[in-house]
PDB file of N, CA, C and O in Angstrom:
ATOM      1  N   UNK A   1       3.588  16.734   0.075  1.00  0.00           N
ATOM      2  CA  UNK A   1       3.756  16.030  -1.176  1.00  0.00           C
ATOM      3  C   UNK A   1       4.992  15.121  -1.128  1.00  0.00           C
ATOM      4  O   UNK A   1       4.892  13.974  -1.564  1.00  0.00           O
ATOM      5  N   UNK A   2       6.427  15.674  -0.505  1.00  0.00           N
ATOM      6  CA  UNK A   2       7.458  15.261  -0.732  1.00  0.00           C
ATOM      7  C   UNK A   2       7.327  14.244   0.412  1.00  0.00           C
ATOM      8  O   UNK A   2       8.186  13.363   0.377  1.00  0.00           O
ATOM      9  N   UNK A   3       6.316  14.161   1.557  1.00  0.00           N
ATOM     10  CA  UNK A   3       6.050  13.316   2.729  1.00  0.00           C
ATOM     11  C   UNK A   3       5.293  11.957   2.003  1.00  0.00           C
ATOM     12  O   UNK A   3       5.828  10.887   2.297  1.00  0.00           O
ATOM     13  N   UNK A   4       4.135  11.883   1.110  1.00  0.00           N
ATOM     14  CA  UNK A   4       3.381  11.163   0.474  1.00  0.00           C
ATOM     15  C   UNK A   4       4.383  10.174  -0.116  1.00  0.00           C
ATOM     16  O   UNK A   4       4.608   9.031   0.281  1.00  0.00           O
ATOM     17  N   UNK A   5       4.958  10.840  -1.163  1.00  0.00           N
ATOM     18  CA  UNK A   5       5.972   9.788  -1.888  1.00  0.00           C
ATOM     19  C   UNK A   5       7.135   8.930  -1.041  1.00  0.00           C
ATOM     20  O   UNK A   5       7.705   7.899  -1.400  1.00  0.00           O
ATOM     21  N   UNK A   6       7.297   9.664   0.158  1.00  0.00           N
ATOM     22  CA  UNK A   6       8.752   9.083   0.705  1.00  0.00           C
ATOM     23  C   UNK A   6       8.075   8.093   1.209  1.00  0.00           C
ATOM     24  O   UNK A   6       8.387   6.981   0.783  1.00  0.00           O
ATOM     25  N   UNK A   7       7.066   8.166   2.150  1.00  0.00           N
ATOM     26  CA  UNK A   7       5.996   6.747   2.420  1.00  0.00           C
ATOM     27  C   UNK A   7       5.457   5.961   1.657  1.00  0.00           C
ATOM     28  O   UNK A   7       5.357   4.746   1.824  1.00  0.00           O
ATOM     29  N   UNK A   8       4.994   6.712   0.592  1.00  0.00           N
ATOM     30  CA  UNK A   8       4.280   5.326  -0.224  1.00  0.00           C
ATOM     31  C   UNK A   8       5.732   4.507  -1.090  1.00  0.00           C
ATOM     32  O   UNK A   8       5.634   3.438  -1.693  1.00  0.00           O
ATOM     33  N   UNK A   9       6.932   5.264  -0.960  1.00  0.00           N
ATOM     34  CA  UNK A   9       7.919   4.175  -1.233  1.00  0.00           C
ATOM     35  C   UNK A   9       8.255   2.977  -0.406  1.00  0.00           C
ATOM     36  O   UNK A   9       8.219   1.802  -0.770  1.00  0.00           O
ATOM     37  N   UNK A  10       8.624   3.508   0.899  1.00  0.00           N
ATOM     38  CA  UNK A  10       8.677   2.821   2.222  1.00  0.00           C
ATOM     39  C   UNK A  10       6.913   1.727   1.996  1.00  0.00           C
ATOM     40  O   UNK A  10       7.052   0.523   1.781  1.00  0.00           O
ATOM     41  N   UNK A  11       5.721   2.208   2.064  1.00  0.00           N
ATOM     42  CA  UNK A  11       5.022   1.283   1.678  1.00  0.00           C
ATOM     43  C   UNK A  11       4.825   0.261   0.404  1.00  0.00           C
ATOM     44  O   UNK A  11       4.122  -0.748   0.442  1.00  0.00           O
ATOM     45  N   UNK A  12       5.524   0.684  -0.648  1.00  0.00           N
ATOM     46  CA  UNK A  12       5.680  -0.167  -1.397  1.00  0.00           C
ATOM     47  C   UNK A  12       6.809  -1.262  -1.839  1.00  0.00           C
ATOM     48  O   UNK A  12       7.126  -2.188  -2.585  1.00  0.00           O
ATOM     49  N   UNK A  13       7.141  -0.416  -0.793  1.00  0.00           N
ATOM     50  CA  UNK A  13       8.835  -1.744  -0.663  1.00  0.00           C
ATOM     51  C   UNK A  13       8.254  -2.884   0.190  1.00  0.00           C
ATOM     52  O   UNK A  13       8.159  -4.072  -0.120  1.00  0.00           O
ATOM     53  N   UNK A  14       7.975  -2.421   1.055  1.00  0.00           N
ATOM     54  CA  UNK A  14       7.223  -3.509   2.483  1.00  0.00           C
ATOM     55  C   UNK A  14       6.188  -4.409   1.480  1.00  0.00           C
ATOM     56  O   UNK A  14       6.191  -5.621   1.266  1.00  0.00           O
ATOM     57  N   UNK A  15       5.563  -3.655   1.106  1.00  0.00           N
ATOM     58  CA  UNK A  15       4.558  -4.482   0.613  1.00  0.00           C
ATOM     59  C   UNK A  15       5.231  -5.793  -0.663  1.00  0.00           C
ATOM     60  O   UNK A  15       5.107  -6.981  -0.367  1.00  0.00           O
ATOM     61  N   UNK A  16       5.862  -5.422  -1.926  1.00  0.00           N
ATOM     62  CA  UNK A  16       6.788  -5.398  -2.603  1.00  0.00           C
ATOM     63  C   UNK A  16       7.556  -6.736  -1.847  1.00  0.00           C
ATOM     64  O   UNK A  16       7.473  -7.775  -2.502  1.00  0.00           O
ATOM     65  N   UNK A  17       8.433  -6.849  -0.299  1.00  0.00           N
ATOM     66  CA  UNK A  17       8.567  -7.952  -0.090  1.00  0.00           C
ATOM     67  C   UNK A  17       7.768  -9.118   0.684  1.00  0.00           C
ATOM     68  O   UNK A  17       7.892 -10.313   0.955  1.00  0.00           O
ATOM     69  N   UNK A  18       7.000  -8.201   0.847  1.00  0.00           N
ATOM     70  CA  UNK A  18       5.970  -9.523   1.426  1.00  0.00           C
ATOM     71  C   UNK A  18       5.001 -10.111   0.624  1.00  0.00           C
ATOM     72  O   UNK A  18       4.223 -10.884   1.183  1.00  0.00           O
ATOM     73  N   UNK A  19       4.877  -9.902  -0.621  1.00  0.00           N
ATOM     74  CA  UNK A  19       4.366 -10.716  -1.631  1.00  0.00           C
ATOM     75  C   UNK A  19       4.971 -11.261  -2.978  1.00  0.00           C
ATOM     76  O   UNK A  19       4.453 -11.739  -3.987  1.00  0.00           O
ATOM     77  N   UNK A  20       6.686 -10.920  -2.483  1.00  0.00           N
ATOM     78  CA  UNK A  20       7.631 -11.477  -3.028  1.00  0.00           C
ATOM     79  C   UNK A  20       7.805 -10.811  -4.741  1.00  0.00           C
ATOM     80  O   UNK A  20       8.307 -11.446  -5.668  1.00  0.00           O
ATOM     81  N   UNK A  21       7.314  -9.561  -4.825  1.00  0.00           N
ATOM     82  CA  UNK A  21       7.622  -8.947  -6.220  1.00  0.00           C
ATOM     83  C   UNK A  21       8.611  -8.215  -6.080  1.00  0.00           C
ATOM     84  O   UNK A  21       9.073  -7.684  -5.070  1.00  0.00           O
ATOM     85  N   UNK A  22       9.080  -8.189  -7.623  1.00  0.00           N
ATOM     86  CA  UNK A  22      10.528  -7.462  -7.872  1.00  0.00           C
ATOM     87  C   UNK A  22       9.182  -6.244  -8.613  1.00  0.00           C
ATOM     88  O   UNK A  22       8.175  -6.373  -9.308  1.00  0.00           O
ATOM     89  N   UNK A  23      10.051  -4.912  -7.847  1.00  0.00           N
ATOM     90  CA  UNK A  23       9.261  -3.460  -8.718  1.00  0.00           C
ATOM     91  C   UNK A  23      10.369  -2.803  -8.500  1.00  0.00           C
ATOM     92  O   UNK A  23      11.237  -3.288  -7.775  1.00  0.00           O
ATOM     93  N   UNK A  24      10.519  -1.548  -9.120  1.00  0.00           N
ATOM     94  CA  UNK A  24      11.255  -0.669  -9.431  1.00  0.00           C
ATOM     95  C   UNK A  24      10.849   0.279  -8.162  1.00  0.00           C
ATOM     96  O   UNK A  24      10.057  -0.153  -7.325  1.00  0.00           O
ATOM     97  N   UNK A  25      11.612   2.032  -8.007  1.00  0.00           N
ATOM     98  CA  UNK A  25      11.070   2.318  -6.436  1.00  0.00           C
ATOM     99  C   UNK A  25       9.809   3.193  -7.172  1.00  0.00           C
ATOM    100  O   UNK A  25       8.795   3.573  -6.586  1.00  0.00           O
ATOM    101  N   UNK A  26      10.098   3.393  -8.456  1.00  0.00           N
ATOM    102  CA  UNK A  26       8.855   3.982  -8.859  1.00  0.00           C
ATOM    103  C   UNK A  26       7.429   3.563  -9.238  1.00  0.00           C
ATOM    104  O   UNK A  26       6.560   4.408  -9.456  1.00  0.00           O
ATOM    105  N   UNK A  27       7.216   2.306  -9.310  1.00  0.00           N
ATOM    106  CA  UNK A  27       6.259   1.085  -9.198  1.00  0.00           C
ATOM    107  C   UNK A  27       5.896   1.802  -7.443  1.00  0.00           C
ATOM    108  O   UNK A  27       5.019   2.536  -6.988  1.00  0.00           O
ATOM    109  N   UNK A  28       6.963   1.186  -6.945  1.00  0.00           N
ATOM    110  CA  UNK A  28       7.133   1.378  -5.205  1.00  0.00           C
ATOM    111  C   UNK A  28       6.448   2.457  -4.751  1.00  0.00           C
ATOM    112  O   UNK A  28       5.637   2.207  -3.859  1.00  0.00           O
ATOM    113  N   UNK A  29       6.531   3.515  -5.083  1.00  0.00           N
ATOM    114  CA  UNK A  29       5.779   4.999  -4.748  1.00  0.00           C
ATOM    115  C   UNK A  29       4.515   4.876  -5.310  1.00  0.00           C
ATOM    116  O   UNK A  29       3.555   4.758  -4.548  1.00  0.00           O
ATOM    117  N   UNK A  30       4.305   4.887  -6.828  1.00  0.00           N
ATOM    118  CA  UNK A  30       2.773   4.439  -6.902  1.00  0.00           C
ATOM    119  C   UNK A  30       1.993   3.087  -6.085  1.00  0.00           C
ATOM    120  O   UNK A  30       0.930   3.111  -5.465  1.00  0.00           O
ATOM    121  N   UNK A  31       2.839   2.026  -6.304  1.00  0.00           N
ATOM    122  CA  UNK A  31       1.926   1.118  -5.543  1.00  0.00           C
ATOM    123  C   UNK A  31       1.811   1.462  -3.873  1.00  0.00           C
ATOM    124  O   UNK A  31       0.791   1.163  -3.253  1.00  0.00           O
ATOM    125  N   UNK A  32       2.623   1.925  -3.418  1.00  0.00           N
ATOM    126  CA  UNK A  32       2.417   2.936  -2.002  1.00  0.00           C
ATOM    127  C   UNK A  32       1.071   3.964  -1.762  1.00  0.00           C
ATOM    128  O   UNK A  32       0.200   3.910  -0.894  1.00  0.00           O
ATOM    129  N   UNK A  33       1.205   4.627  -2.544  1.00  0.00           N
ATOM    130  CA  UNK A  33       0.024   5.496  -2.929  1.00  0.00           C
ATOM    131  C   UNK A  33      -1.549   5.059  -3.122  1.00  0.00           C
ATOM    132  O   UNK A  33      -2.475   5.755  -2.704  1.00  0.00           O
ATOM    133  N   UNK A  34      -1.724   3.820  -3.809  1.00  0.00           N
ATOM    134  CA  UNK A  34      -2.450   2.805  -4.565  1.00  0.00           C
ATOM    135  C   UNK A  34      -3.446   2.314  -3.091  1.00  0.00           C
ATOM    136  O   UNK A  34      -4.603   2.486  -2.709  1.00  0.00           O
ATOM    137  N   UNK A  35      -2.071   1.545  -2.535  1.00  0.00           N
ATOM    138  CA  UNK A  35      -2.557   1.014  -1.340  1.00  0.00           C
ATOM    139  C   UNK A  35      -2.785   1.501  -0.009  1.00  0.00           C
ATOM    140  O   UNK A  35      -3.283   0.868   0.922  1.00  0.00           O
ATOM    141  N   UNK A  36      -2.334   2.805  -0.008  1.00  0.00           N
ATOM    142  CA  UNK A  36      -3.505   3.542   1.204  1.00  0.00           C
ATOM    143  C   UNK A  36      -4.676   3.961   0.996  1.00  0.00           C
ATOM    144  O   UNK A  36      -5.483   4.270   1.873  1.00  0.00           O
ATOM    145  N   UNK A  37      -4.875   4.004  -0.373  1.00  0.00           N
ATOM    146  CA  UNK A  37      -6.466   4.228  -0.678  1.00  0.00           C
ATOM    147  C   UNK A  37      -7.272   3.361  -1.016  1.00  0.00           C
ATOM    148  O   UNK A  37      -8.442   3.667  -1.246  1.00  0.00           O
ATOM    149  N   UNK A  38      -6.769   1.940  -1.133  1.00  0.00           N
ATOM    150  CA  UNK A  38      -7.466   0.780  -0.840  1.00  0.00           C
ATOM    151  C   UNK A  38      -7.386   0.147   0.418  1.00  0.00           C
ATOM    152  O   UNK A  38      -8.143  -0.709   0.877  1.00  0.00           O
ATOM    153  N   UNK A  39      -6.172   0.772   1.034  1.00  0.00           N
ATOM    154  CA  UNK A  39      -6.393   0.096   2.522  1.00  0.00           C
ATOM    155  C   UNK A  39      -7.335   0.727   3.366  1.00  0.00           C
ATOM    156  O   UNK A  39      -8.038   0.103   4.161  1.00  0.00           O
ATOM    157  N   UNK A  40      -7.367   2.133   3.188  1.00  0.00           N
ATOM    158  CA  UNK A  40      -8.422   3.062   4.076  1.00  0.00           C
ATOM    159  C   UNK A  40      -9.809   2.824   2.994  1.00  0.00           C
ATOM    160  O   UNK A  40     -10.742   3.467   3.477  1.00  0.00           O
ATOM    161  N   UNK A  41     -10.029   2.469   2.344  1.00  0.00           N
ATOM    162  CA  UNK A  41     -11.569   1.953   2.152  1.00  0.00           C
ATOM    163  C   UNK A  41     -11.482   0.919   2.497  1.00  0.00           C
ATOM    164  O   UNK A  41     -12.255   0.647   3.416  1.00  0.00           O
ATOM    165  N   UNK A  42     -10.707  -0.038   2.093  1.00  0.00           N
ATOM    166  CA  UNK A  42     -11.627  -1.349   2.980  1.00  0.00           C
ATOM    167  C   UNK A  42     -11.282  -1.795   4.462  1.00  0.00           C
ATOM    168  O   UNK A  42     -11.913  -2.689   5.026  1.00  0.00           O
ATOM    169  N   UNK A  43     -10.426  -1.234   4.943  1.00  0.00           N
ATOM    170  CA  UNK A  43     -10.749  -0.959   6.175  1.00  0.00           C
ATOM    171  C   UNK A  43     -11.908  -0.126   6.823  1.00  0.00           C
ATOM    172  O   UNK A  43     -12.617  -0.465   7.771  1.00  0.00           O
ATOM    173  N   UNK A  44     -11.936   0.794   6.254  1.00  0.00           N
ATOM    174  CA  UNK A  44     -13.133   1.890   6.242  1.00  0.00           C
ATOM    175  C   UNK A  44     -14.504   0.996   6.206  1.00  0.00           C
ATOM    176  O   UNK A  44     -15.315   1.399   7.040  1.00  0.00           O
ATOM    177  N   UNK A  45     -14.970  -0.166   5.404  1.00  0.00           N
ATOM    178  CA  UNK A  45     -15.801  -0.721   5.005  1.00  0.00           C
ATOM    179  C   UNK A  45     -16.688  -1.341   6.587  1.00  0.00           C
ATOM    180  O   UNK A  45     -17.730  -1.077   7.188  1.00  0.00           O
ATOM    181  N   UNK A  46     -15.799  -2.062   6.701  1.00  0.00           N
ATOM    182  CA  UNK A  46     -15.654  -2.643   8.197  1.00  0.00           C
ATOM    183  C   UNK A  46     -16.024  -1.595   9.301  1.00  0.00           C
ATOM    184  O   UNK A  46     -16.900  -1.839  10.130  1.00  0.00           O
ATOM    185  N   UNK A  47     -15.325  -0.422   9.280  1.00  0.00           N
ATOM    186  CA  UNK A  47     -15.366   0.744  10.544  1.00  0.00           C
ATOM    187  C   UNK A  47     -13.945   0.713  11.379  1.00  0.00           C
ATOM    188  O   UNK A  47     -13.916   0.811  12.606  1.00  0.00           O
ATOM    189  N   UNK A  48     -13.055   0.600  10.758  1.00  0.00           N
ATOM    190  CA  UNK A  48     -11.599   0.907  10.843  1.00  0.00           C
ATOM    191  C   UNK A  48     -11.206   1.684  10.246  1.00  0.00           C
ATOM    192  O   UNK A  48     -11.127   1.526   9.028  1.00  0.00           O
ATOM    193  N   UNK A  49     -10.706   3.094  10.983  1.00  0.00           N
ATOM    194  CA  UNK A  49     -10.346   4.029  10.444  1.00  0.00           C
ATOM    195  C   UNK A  49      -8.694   4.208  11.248  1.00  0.00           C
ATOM    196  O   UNK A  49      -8.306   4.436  12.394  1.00  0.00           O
ATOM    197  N   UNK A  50      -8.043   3.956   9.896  1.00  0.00           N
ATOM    198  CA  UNK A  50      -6.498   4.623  10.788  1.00  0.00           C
ATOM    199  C   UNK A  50      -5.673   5.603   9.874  1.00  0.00           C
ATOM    200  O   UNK A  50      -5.290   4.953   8.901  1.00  0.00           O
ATOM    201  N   UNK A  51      -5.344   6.608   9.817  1.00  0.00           N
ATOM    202  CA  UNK A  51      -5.179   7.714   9.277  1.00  0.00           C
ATOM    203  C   UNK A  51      -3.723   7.618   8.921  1.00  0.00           C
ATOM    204  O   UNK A  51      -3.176   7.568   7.819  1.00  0.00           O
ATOM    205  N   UNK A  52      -3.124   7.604  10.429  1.00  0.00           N
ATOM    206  CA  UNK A  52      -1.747   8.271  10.238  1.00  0.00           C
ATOM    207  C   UNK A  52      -1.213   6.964  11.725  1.00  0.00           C
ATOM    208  O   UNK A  52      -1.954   6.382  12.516  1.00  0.00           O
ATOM    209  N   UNK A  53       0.170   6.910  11.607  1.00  0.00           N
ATOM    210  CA  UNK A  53       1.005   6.496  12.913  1.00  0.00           C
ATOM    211  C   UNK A  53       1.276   4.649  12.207  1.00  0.00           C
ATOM    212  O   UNK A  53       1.337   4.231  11.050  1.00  0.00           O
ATOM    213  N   UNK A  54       1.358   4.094  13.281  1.00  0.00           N
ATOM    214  CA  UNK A  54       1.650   3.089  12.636  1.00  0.00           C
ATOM    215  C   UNK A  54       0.763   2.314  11.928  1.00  0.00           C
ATOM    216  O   UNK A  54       0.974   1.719  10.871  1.00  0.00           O
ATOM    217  N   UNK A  55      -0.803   2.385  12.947  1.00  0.00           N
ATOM    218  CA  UNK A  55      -1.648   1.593  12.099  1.00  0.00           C
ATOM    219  C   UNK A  55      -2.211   2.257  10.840  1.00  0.00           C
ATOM    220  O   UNK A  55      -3.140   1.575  10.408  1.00  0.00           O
ATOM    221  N   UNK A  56      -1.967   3.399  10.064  1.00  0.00           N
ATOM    222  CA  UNK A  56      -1.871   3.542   8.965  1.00  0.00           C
ATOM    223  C   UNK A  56      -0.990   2.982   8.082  1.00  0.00           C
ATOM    224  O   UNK A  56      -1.410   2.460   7.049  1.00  0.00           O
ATOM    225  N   UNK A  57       0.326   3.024   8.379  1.00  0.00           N
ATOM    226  CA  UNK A  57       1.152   2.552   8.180  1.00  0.00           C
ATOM    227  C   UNK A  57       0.986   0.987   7.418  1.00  0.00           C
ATOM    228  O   UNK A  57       1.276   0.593   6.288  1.00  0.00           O
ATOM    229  N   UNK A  58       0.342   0.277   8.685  1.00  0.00           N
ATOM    230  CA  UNK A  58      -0.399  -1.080   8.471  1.00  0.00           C
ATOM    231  C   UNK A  58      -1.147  -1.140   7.159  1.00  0.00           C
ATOM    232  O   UNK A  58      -0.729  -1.492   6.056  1.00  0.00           O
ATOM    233  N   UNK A  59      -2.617  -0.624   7.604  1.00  0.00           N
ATOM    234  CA  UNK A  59      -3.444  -0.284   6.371  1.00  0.00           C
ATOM    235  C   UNK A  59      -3.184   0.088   5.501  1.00  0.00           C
ATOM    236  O   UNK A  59      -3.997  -0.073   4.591  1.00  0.00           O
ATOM    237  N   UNK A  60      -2.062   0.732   5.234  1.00  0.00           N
ATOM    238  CA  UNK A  60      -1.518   1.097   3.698  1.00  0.00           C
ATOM    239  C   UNK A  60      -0.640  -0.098   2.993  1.00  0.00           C
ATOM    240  O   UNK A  60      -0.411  -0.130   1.784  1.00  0.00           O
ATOM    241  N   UNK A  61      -0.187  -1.071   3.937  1.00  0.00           N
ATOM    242  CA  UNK A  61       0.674  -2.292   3.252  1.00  0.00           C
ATOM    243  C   UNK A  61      -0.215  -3.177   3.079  1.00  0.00           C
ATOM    244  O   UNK A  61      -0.042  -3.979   2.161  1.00  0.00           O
ATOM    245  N   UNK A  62      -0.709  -3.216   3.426  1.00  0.00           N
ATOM    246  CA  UNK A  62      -2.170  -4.396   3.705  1.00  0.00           C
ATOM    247  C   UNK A  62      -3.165  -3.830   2.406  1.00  0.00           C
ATOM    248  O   UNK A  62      -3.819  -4.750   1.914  1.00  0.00           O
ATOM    249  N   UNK A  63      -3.328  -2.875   1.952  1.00  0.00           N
ATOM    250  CA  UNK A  63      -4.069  -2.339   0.799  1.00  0.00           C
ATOM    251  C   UNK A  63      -2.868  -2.714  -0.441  1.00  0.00           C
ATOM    252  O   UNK A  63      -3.189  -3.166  -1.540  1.00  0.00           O
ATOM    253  N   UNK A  64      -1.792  -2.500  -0.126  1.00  0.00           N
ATOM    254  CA  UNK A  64      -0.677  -2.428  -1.373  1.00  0.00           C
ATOM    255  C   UNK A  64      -0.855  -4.121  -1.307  1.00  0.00           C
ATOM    256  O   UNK A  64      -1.432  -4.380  -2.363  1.00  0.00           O
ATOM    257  N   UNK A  65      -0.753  -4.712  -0.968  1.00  0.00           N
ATOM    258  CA  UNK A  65      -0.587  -6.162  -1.132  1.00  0.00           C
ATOM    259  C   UNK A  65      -2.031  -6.677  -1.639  1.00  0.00           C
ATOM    260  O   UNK A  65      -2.099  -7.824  -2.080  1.00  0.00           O
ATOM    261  N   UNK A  66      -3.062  -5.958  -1.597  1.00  0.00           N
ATOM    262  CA  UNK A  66      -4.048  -6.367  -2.250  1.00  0.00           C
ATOM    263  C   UNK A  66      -4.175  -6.012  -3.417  1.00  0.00           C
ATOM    264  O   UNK A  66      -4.652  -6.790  -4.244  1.00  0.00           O
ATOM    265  N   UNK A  67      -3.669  -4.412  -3.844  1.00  0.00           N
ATOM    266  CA  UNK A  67      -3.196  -4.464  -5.049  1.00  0.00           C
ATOM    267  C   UNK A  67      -2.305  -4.888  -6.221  1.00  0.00           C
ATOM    268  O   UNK A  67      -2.392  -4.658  -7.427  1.00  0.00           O
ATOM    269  N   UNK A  68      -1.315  -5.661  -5.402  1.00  0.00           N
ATOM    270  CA  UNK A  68      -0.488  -6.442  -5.958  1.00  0.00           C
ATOM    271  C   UNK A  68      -1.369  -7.610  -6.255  1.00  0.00           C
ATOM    272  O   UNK A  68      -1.793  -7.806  -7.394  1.00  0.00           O
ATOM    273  N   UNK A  69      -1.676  -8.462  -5.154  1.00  0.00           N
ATOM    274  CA  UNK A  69      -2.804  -9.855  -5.927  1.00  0.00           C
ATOM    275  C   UNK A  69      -3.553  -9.234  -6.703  1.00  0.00           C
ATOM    276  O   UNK A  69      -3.257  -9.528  -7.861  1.00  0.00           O
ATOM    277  N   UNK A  70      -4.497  -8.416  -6.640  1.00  0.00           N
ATOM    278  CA  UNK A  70      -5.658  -8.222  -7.841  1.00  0.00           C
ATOM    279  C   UNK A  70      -4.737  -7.831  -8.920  1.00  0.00           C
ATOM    280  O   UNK A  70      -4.988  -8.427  -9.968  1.00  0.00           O
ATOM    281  N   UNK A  71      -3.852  -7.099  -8.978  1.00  0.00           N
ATOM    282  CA  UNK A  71      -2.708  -7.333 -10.364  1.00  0.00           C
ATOM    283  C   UNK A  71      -2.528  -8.653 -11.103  1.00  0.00           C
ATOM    284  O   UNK A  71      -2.726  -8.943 -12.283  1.00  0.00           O
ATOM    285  N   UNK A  72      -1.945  -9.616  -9.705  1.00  0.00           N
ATOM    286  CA  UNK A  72      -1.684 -10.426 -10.188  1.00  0.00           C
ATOM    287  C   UNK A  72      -2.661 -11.641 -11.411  1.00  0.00           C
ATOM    288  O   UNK A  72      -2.287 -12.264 -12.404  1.00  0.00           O
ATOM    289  N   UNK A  73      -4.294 -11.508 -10.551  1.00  0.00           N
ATOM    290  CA  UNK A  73      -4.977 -12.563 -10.940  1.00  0.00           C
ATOM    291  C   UNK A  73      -5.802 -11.202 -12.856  1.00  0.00           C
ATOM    292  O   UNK A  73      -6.698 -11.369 -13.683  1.00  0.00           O
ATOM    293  N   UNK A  74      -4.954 -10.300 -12.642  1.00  0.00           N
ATOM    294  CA  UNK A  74      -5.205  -9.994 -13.841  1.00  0.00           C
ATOM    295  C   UNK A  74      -4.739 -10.130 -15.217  1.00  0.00           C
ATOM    296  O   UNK A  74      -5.360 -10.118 -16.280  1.00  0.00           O
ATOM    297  N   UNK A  75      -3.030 -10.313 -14.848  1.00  0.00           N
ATOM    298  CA  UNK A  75      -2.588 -10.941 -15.513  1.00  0.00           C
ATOM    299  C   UNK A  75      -2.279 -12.154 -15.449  1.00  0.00           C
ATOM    300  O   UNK A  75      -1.740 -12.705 -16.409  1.00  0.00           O
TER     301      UNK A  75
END
């Protein structure tokens, strides 16, 4: 549990500057969270499966940054 959050912060920071938003670290942990479960489905979609190591890692910033645009074009 205490492993989940410390990553999906670390993933939501990464993500967070590469699509140039200001979030709080608690935004940061949920949108961390957010985006490994959109990165492992739509990677998944395709037949890319990466779990854990770095290319999870990947797929989880790469999902957070898609949740950030679909945020965005919502508001």
């Amino acid at each position: 549990m205490i492993g989940s959050i410390i990553v999906g912060a670390i993933v939501g920071f990464i993500a967070s500057k590469i699509m140039g938003a200001d979030s709080s670290w608690l935004l940061n942990i949920i949108l961390g969270m957010a985006g490994s479960f959109v990165g492992r489905f739509v990677f998944g979609l395709i037949g890319f499966h990466a779990v854990s190591g770095l290319a999870g890692l990947i797929v989880s910033v790469i999902g957070a940054c898609i949740c950030i645009a679909v945020a965005r074009k919502i508001n």
